[in-house]
C-alpha positions in Angstrom: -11.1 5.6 -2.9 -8.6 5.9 0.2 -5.6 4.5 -0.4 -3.1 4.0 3.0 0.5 4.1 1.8 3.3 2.6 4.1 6.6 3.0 4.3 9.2 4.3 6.7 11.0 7.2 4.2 9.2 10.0 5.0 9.5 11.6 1.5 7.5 9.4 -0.4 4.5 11.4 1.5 5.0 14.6 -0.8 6.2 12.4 -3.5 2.4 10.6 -4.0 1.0 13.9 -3.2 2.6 15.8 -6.1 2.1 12.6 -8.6 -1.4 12.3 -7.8 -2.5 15.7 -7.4 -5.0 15.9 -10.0 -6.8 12.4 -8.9 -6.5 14.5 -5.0 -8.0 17.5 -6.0 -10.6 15.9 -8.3 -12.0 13.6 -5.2 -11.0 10.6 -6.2 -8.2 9.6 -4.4 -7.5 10.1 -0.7 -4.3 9.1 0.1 -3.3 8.5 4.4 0.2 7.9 5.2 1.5 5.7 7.4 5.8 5.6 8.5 5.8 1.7 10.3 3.6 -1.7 9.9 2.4 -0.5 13.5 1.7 2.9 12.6 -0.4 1.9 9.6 -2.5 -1.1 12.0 -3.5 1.6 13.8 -5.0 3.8 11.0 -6.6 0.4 9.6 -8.5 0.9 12.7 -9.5 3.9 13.2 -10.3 4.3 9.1 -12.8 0.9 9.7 -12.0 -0.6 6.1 -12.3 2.5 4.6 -8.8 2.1 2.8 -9.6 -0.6 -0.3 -6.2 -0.2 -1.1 -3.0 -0.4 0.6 0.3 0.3 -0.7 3.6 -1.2 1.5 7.1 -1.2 2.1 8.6 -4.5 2.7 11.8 -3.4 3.9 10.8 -1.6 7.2 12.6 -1.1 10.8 10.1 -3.2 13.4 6.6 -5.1 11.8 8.1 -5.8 7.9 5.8 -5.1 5.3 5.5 -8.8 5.0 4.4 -9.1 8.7 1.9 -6.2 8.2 0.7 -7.9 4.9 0.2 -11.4 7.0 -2.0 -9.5 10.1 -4.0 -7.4 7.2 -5.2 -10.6 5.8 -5.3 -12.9 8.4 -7.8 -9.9 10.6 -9.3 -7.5 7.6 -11.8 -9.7 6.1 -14.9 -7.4 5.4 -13.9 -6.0 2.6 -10.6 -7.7 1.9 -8.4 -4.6 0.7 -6.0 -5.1 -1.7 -2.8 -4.8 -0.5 0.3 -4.2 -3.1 3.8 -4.5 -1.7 6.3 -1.7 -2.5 10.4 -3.1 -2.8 13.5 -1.1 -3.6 14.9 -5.2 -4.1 13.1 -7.2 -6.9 14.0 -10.8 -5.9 12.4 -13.8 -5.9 12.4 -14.7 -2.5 10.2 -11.4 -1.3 8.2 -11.7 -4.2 7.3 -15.3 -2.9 7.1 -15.1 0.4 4.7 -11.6 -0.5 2.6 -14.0 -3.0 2.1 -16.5 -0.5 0.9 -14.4 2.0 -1.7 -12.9 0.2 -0.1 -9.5 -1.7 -2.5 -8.9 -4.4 0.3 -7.2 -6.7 4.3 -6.6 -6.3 6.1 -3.1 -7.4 9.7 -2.4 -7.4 11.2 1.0 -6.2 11.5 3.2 -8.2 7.9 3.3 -8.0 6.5 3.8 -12.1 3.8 6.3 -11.3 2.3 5.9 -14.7 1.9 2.3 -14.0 0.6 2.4 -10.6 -2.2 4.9 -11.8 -3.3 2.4 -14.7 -3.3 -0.3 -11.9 -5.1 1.7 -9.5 -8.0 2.6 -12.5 -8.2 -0.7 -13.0 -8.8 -1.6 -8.9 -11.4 1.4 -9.0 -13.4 0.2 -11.7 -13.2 -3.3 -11.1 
């Protein structure tokens, strides 16, 4: 499964690396990373749909996660990936305006690694 993670810190590359390294090395994970809403449109292109999965920032300097969320669903149809959105902020109002736009799940930073693998399981095996 290819999983495109986007957000504009930088660390959170080695970060998903290191917490996922025995999914990495065991083939069932791929993880691409992407630093801006533009940055990962352009992956979503060249990877063809290939990414089921797609992990966001909402906070982001230029395209917002939400705005990235809003083109993925509006122009990636065949397969829909899921798209979870990522936010050091748990209020309501991001959480709404993510839920209304399509977001398939919401996680607040400081990402629970433990969590996200049971959730990702769970995506994998339907």
């Amino acid at each position: 499964m290819k999983i495109l993670v986007v957000d504009d810190e930088k660390d959170i590359q080695p970060l998903f690396q290191q917490r996922f390294r025995r999914e990495i090395r065991n083939g069932e994970l791929e993880f691409v990373f992407a630093y801006s809403g533009e940055e990962a449109l352009k992956c979503l292109q060249e990877y063809l749909h290939q990414a089921v999965l797609i992990l966001s920032d909402i906070n982001m300097p230029g395209m917002s996660g939400l705005e990235l969320l809003k083109n993925i669903k509006e122009k990636h149809h065949q397969p829909p990936p899921v798209v979870m959105m990522i936010t050091a902020y748990g209020d309501a109002d991001n959480y709404n305006k993510a839920m209304k736009l399509g977001a398939d799940d919401f996680i607040t930073k400081p990402v629970d690694f433990n969590s996200l693998k049971e959730t990702i399981k769970t995506r994998i095996n339907g």
